[in-house]
N, C-alpha and C positions, 0 to 999 in steps of 0.2 A: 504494500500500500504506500511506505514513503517513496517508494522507486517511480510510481507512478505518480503522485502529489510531486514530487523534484523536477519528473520530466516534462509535466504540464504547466509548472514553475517557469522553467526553462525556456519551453516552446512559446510559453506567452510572453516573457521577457523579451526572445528573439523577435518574436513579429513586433514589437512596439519598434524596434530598431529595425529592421528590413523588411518590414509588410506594408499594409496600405497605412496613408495618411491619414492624420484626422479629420484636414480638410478633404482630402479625394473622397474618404468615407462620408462624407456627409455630403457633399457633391453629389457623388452616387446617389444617395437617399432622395436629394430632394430638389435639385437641378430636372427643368425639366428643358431635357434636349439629348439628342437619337445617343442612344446609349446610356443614357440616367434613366433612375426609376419616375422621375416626379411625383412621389409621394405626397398627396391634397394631404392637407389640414387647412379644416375650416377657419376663416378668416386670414391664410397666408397665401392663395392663389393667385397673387398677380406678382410680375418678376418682382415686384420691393418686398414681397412677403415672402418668396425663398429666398431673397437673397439675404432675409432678415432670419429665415430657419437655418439657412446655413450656415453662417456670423453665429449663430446661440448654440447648434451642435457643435461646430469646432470649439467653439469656446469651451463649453460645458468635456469637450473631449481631450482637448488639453490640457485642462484646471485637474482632472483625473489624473493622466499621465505623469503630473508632476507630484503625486503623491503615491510613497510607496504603497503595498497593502496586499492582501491575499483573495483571491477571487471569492472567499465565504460562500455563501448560498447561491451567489450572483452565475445563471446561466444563459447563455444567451440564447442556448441548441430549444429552450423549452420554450414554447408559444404562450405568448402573455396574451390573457382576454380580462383579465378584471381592470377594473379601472384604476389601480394602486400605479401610482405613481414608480418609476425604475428612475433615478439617478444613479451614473458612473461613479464610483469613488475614489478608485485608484489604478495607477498603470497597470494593475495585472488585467482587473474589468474591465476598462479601455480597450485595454491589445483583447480579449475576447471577442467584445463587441467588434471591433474593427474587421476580424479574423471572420467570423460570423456573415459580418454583411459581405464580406467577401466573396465567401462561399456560398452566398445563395441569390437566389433568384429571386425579381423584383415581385412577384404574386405572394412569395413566403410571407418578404418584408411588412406587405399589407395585412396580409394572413397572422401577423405580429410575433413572424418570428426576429431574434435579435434583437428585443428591444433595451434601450429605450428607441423607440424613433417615434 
């Protein structure tokens, strides 16, 4: 079990440093143009309102990254439907999250996997 808890350590350390951005990540989420998902939230639909979702997810995803911490409960792989609010806390959740949107496709994303988004 710690062999696994170290090497998941590891892998998420490693992606903060050579995986996607916080900005590309959140691009992706919420840029809408050929190859973004454009991800609606109500009341941000016109370009000043993603460009103001994506200004608040980098931010929110780099204030994480610069705080060590352990992914604890925090999973991205599991589909959120309640309305509970998900903030990032620290580099290891970050590089998940990042990892996460990565890896999946923009109908998951809606479908609320990965979140926070």
């Amino acid at each position: 079990m710690r062999a696994l808890v170290a090497l998941a350590t590891a892998l998420a350390l490693q992606s903060a440093c050579s995986g996607p951005s916080c900005q590309s990540t959140c691009t992706h989420i919420y840029a809408d143009a050929a190859g973004e998902c454009g991800i609606a939230v109500p009341g941000y639909d016109d370009a000043e309102g993603r460009s103001r979702l994506i200004a608040d997810c980098t931010q929110e995803c780099t204030g994480a990254l610069q705080t060590p911490g352990a992914l604890g409960t925090y999973d991205p792989n599991i589909r959120h439907t309640s309305g509970a609010s998900i903030v990032l806390q620290n580099e290891q959740q970050a590089a998940a999250w990042m990892n996460c949107i990565a890896a999946s496709d923009c109908v998951d994303l809606s479908d609320g996997y990965c979140a926070p988004i």
